[in-house]
N, C-alpha and C positions, 0 to 999 in steps of 0.2 A: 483471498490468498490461501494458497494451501500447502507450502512448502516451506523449509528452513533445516538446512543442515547442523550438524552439531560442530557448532565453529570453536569452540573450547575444546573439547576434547575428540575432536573427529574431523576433517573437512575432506571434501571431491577431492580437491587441490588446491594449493595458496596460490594468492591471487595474482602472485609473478610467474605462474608458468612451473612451480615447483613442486614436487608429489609432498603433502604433509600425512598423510596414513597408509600405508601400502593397500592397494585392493579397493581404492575409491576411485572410479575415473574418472576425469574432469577434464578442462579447456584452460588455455592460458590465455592471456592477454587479446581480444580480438581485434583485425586491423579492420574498424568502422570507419574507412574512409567514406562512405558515402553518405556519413551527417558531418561530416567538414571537420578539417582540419583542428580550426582550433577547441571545439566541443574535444575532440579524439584525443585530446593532451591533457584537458581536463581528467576526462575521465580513465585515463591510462593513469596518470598518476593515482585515482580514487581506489582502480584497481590494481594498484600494488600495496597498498596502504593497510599491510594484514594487521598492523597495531594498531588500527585507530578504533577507537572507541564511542560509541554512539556520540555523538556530539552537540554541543548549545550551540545558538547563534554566536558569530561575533559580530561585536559592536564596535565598529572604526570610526563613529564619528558621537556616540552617542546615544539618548532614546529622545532628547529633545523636539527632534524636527519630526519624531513619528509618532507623537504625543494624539494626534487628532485618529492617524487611521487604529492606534489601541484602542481609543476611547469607544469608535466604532464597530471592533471586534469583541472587544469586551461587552458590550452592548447587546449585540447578537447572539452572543454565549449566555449572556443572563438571560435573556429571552429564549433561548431554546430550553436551557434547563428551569425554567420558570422563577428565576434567583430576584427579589429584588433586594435595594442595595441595605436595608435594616440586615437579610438573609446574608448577602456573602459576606457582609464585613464580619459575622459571627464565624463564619466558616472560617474567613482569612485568618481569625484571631487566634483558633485554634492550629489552623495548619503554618501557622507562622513561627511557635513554639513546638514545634513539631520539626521545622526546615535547620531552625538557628538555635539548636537546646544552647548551645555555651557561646553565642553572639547574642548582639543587640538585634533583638527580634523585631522588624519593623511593624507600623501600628495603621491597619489599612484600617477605617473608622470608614462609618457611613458617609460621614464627611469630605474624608478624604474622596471615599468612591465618586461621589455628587460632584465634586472641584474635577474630577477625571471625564468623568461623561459631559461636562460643560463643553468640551470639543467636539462634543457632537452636532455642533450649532456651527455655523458659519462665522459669528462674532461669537465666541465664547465668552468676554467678559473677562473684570480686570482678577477677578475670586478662581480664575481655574484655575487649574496643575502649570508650572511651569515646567516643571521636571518628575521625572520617574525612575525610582532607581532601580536598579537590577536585581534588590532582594523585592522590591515590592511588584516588581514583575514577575520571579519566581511563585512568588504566594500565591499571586491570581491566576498565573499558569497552571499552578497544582490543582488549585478547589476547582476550575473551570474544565480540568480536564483535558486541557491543549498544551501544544510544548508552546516553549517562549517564541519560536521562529513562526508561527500560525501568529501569536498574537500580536508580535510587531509587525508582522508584514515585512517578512525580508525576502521578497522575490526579487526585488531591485538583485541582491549578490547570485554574484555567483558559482559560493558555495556549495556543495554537495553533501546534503547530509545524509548519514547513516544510521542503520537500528542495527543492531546486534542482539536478537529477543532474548538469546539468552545470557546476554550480561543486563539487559535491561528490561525486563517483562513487561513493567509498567508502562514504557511505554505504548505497546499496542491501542491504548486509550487515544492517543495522540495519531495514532496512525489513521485510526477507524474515523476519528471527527476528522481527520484534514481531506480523506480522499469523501466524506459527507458533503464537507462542507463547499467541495470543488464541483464535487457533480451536482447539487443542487445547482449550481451556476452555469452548468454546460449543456449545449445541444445534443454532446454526442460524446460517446467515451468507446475509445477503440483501444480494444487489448490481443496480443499475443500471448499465448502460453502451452508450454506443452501439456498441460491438462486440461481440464473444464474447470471453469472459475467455478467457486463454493456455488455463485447465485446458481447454477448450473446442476449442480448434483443435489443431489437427495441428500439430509442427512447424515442416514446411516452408513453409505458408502464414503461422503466426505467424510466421518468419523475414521472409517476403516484405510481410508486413502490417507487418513494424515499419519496413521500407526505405522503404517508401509512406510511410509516416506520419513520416518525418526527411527524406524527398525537399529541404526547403528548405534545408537544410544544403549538399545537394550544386549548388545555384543559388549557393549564397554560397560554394563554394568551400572548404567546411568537409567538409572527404571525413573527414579523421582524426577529427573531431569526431564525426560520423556514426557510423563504424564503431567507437568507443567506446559510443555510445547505447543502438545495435542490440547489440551485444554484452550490454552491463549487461541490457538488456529480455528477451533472448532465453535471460539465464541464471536470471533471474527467474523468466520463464515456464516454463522448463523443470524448475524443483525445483519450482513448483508444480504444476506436472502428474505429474511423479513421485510426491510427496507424494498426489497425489488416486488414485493407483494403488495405494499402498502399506498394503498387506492389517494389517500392524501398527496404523498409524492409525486411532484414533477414528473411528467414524464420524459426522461429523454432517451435518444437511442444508444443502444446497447449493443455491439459489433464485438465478436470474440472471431479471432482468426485462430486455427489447428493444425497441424497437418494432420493428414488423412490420417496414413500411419500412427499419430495417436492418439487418435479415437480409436482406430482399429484395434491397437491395443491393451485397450479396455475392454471388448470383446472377448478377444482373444487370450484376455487374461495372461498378458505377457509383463515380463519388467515388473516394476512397482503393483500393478494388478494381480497379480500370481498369487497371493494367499487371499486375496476376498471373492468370498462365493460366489459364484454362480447366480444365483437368483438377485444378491445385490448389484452385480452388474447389468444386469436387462434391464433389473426395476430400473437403476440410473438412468438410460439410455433412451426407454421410454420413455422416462420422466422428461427426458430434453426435448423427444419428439413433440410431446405434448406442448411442453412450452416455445416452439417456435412454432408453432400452428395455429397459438394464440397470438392477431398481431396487437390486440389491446395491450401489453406487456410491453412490446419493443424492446426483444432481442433480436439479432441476426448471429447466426453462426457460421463463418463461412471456413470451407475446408481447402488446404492448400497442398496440391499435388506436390511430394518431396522431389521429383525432377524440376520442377518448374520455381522453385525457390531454394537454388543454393544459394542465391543472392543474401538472402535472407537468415538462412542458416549459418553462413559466414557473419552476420552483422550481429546475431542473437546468441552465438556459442557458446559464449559464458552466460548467460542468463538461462531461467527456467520463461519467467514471464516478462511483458513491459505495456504499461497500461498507461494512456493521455487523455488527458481531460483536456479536450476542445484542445486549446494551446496557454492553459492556465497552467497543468501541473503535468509532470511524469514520474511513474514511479515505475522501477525495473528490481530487480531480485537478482542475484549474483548464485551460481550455483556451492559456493561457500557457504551460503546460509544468512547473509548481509544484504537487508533492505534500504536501498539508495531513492533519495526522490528531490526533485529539484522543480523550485516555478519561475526558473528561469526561460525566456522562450528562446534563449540559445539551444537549449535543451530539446524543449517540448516543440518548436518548430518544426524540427528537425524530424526528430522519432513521431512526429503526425503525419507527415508527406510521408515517411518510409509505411508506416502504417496505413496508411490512406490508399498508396500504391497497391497493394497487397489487392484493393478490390477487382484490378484489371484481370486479376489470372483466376479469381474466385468463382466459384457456379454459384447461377442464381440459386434463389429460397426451394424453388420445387424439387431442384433437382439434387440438393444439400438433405431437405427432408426425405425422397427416396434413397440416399445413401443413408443417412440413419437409421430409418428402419428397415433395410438390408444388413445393417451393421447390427443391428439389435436382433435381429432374426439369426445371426451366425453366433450368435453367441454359444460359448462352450467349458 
């Protein structure tokens, strides 16, 4: 991810269609009929929604009946971070006085943990968890590092949730393990965006590309705010480019769709490109040539002629990016600066066929890699 507007004090445009900063230009309301109807109602309303705030699950029935798939994600969590249950219940105990300083601080005990992961068993026995409450789901949301909605498993709704990074920074923690822990599960993750995903760029130029793109911050005088943004983005970027290195990892395919045009203007040092040097935008460039000539890796980048996808650009106008994990998860970006993502496959069905589409009008590998390095050759 490598973008986020200054939604506090700054936005493109609010997300009814109405200018909230003079001199930002933006897109209003876009009419995606062609992921259906009723997904288009959902999310029309998500995008008028400029007061809402990063949000929790809701719970309309409960955490009873989702008692066994916690146990199992909680499970999996201790086991990625190497936690066993003597370990988190210390952690819990601390960050539970920490959540509830003037409440009754709930009391996650090794024991308690043990009676919880007993659902991980088919007959868990008459000694497990009958119930779970919503402060002791908090607690283990915290230490584990997940929001609550990863660790219940609420793909069943059909809610839409939101980040707002900067009313909520911490969570980018929750961002980075959810879109981990999806692609670990998927064959194939296909993303649009008008940029190059971080795994994509170099470093130094994603550094310099996320200063560009928070530049309005340092017009409003919000320098601290800034270098909070560019931080959270740039540590984002940088485990996911680790991760796309790291020979352990799954491999699956990796599919970024562009239009020409903005690659081109990366070259061309246009737009957002226009104050980073010269020399970091070739290194970039060639840096991507390099990596799709490697197919050990399994990326594809395929570039999409701007005649040939208004379709698309009508369907994507408010957004910068929107990224599918198989038909598990989607996550899309709003040019406001508001990360939405949903594992709904009302959702994710839908924006996968529209994505999946996109490879009929795409040139193959050879002839994507000679426009690269033509495009990296005109550089200026």
């Amino acid at each position: 991810m490598a973008r986020v507007a200054a939604t506090h004090r700054a936005t493109r445009r609010c997300e009814n269609g109405t200018d909230a900063t003079h001199g930002f230009p933006g897109h209003g309301v876009p009419p995606i009929v062609e992921i259906g109807t009723d997904v288009l109602a959902d999310m029309i309303d998500l995008n008028r929604a400029n007061s809402i705030m990063p949000k929790s699950s809701r719970f309309s029935g409960g955490l009873q009946s989702r008692i066994p798939r916690i146990a199992r994600r909680l499970r999996s969590r201790m086991n990625e971070l190497g936690l066993n249950q003597t370990e988190l219940s210390a952690r819990c105990t601390g960050a539970a006085q920490d959540l509830f300083p003037e409440q009754h601080a709930p009391q996650i005990t090794r024991e308690r943990i043990a009676k919880i992961l007993m659902h991980c068993k088919a007959n868990p026995g008459k000694s497990a968890a009958r119930v779970i409450s919503h402060a002791e789901l908090q607690v283990l949301a915290h230490v584990l590092q997940v929001s609550t909605d990863w660790l219940t498993g609420t793909d069943e709704s059909r809610d839409l949730i939101l980040w707002d990074p900067l009313a909520d920074p911490q969570r980018a923690h929750h961002i980075l393990h959810l879109i981990n822990d999806h692609e670990d599960k998927a064959n194939e993750v296909l993303v649009w965006a008008e940029y190059l995903i971080c795994s994509l760029e170099t470093p130094e130029f994603m550094h310099k590309h996320h200063e560009a793109l928070f530049s309005e911050l340092d017009m409003l005088g919000a320098h601290d705010e800034k270098r909070k943004v560019v931080q959270i983005y740039d540590s984002i970027g940088n485990a996911r480019r680790k991760r796309l290195f790291d020979s352990k990892q799954k491999r699956r395919k990796l599919v970024q769709f562009i239009f020409a045009s903005d690659l081109e203007g990366i070259a061309q040092g246009k737009g957002v490109y226009a104050g980073i040097r010269k020399e970091l935008r070739k290194s970039c460039l060639e840096n991507l040539s390099n990596l799709l000539s490697d197919p050990s890796i399994g990326i594809d980048l395929m570039t999409i002629k701007d005649e040939e996808a208004a379709r698309l650009r009508t369907t994507v106008r408010d957004y910068d990016s929107v990224g599918v994990f198989d038909e598990s998860l989607v996550l899309w970006r709003y040019h406001s600066g508001r990360v939405a993502w949903s594992e709904n496959i009302a959702y994710t069905s839908k924006w996968r066929k529209t994505l999946n589409d996109l490879r009929v009008s795409s040139p193959a590998g050879g002839d994507v890699l000679r426009f690269i390095r033509a495009v990296a050759d005109s550089v200026r």
